[in-house]
C-alpha positions in Angstrom: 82.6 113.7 124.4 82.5 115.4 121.0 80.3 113.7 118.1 80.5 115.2 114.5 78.6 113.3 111.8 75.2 111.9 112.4 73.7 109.4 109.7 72.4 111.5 106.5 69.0 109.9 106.7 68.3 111.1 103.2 71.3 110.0 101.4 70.8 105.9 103.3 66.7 106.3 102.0 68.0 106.6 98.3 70.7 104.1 98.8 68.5 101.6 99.8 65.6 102.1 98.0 67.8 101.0 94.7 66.7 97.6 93.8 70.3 96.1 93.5 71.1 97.4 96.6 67.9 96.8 99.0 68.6 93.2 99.2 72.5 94.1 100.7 71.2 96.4 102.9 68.6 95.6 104.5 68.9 92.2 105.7 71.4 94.7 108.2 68.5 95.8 109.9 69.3 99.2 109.7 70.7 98.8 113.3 72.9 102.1 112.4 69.2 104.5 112.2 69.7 104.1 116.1 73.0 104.5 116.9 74.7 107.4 118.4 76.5 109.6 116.2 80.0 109.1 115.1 83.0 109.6 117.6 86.1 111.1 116.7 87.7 109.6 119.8 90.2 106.9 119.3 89.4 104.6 122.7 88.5 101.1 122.1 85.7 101.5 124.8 84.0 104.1 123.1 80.3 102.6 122.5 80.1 103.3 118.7 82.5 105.1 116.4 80.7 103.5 112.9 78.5 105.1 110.8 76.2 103.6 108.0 78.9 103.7 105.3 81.4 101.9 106.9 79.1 99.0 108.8 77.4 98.1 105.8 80.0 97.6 102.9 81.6 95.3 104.5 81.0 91.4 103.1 81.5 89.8 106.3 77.6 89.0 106.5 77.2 89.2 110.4 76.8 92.5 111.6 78.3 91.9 114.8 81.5 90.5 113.8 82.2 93.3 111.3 81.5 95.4 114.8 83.9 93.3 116.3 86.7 93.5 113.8 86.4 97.6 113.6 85.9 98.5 117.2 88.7 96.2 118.4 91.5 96.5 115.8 90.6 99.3 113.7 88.7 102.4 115.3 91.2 102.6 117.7 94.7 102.7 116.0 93.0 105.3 113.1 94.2 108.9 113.2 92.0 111.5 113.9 91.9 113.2 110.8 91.0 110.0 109.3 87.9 110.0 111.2 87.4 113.3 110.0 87.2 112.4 106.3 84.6 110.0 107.6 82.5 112.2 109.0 82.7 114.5 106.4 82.2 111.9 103.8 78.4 111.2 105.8 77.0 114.2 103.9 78.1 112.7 100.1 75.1 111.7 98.4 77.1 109.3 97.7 78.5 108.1 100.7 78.5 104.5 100.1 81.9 104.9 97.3 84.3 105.6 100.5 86.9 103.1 101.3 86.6 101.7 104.1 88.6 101.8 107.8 89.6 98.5 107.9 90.3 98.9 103.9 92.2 101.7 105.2 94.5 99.7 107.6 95.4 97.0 105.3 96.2 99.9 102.9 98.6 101.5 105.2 100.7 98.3 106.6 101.6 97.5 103.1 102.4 100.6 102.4 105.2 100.8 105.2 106.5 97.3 104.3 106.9 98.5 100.8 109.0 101.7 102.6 106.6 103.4 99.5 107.8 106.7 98.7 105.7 107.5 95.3 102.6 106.4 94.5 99.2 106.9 91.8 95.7 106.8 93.3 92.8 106.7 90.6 90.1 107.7 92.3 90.0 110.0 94.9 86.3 110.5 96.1 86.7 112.6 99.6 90.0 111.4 100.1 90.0 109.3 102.4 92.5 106.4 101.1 94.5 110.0 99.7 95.1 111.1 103.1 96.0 107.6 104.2 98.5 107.1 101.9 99.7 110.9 102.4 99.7 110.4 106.2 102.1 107.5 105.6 104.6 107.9 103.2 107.2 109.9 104.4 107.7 113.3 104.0 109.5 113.9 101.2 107.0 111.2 99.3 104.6 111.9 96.3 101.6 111.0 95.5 99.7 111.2 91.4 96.2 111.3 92.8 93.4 111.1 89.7 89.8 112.0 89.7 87.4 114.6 87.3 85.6 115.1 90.6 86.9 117.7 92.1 84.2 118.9 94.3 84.3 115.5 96.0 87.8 115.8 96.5 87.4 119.8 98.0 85.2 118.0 100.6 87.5 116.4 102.2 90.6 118.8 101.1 90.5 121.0 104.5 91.3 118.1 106.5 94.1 117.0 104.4 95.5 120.5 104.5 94.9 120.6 108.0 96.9 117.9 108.6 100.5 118.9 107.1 100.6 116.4 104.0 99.1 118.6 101.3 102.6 118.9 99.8 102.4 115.2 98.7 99.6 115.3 97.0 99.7 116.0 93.0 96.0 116.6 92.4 95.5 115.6 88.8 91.6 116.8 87.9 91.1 114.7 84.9 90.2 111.0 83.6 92.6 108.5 84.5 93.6 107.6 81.4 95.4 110.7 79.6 97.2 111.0 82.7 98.6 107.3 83.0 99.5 107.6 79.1 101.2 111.7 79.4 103.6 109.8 82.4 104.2 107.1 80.2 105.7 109.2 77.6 108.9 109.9 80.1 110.8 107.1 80.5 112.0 107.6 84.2 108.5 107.3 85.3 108.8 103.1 84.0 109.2 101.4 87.2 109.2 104.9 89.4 106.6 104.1 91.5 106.0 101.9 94.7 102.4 101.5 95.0 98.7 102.3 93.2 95.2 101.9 94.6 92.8 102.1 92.1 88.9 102.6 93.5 87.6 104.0 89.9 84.9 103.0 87.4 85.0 99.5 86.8 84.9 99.5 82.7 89.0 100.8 82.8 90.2 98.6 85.4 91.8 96.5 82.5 93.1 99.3 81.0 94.5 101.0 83.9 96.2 97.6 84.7 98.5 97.7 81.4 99.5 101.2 82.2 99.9 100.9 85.9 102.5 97.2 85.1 104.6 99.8 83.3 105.0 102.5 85.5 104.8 100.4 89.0 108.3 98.9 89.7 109.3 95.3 90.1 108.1 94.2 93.4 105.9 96.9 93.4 102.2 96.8 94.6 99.2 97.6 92.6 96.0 97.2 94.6 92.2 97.3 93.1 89.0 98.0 95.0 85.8 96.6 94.8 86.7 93.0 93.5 84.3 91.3 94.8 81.2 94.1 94.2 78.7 93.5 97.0 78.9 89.9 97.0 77.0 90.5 93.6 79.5 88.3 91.5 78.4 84.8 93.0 74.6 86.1 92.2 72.6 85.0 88.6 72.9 87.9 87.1 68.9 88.6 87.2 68.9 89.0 90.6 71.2 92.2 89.7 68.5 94.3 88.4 70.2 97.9 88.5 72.0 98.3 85.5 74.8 99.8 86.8 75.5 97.3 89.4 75.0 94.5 86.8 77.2 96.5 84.2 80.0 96.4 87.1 79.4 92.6 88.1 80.4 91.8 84.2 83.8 93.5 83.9 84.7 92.6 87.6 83.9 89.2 86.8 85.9 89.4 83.9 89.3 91.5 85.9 89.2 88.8 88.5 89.6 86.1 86.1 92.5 87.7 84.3 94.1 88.6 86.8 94.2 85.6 88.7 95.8 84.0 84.8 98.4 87.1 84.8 101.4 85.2 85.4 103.1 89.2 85.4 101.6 89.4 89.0 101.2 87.7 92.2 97.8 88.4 93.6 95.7 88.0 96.8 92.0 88.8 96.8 90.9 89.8 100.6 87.8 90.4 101.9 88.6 93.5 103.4 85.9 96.2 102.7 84.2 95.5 99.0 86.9 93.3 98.3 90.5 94.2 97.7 93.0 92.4 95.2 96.1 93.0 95.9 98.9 92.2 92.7 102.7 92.4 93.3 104.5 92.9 90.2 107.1 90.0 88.7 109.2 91.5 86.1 
């Protein structure tokens, strides 16, 4: 049985040694350090097909369950080259920013109730939600895929090539921003797309919101990663000591409450992953 992608020992010591972050992480026990290494089989009886980045985002706060939820449902019915961008995604420094399977799964179903055809991803990372989304929409789909990483993006790149879907993919290597505002400026773009997952910095989630109403068509999905922040958001705010993690806590505290008074949208908030929020667009 082939394994590809053991646990990148260095990159989980920094991780965890960040103050904000300890507290998330190892309460885990750090079960993964002994695991075997990732399987790229798709057999629900394979012993372990997890790695540290995907058993320790999630919020559900018993280890085994989460086990129980990805090895039962998820691990088995995700493609191969899926597993791949996994794998591949173990080497990132920072490893921790992928989405995650069962993130990945929700992703994809309402994608085919949507029929989605074209769709905007801010923030690629290694690609893993890209290739998702590319592996799903038809054929003839597109995809506006976002992010001034691109060497993050070539990590994963082979295996979306590999797989036959590269042709969707419009790799936009820029800031978010300047790109939602250049398709604005064409008015057949208003309404011309089915779907946008945004996993980006946290400061423009507001702002790509206002952009993303306009150009995501009636009935239309627009779904945001991250919304509930490591369970940080229910936390005093002292207890956040990284500055970057308590920076994020603020503006996600403030998204979730206007989205949730955005009468333009329907929304769920899931606790898929980091927590997704999925809004479907009114008028």
């Amino acid at each position: 049985m082939a394994c590809v992608g053991g646990p990148n020992f260095a990159a989980l010591k920094e991780v965890c040694e960040r103050p904000s972050l300890r507290w998330i992480l190892q309460p885990k026990k750090l079960a993964f350090q002994s695991r075997t290494r990732m399987n790229l089989q798709s057999k629900a009886s394979d012993e372990v097909e997890g790695s540290p980045l995907w058993e320790d985002k999630g919020l559900l706060q018993s280890e085994e369950l989460y086990n129980y939820v990805l090895e039962t449902s998820v691990y088995p019915r995700e493609p191969t080259p899926l597993k791949e961008i996994r794998a591949i995604t173990e080497i990132h420094p920072e490893f921790y920013m992928g989405t995650t399977p069962d993130s990945g799964q929700l992703i994809a179903m309402l994608l085919n109730l949507l029929n989605a055809k074209n769709t905007i991803e801010i923030g690629i990372f290694t690609g893993y939600s890209l290739l998702l989304t590319a592996l799903t929409i038809p054929d003839d789909g597109k995809i506006i895929a976002i992010d001034p990483d691109r060497q993050s993006y070539e990590m994963g790149l082979p295996v979306i090539q590999k797989s036959g879907v590269g042709h969707k993919i419009d790799f936009k290597n820029s800031r978010a921003l300047p790109v939602l505002d250049e398709l604005l400026k064409d008015e057949k773009n208003k309404g011309g797309f089915d779907f946008a997952f945004v996993d980006a910095d946290k400061t423009n989630y507001g702002n790509y919101h206002e952009r993303l109403l306009q150009l995501v068509k009636v009935g239309g999905l627009i779904v945001y990663d991250n919304t509930l922040w490591y369970g940080t958001l229910v936390m005093p705010e002292e207890r956040v000591v990284d500055e970057l993690m308590r920076q994020g806590r603020s503006y996600l505290l403030e998204l979730n409450r206007f989205l949730a008074a955005d009468n333009r949208i329907e929304i769920s908030q899931v606790t898929v992953g980091d927590g997704l929020t999925i809004c479907r667009r009114l008028f």
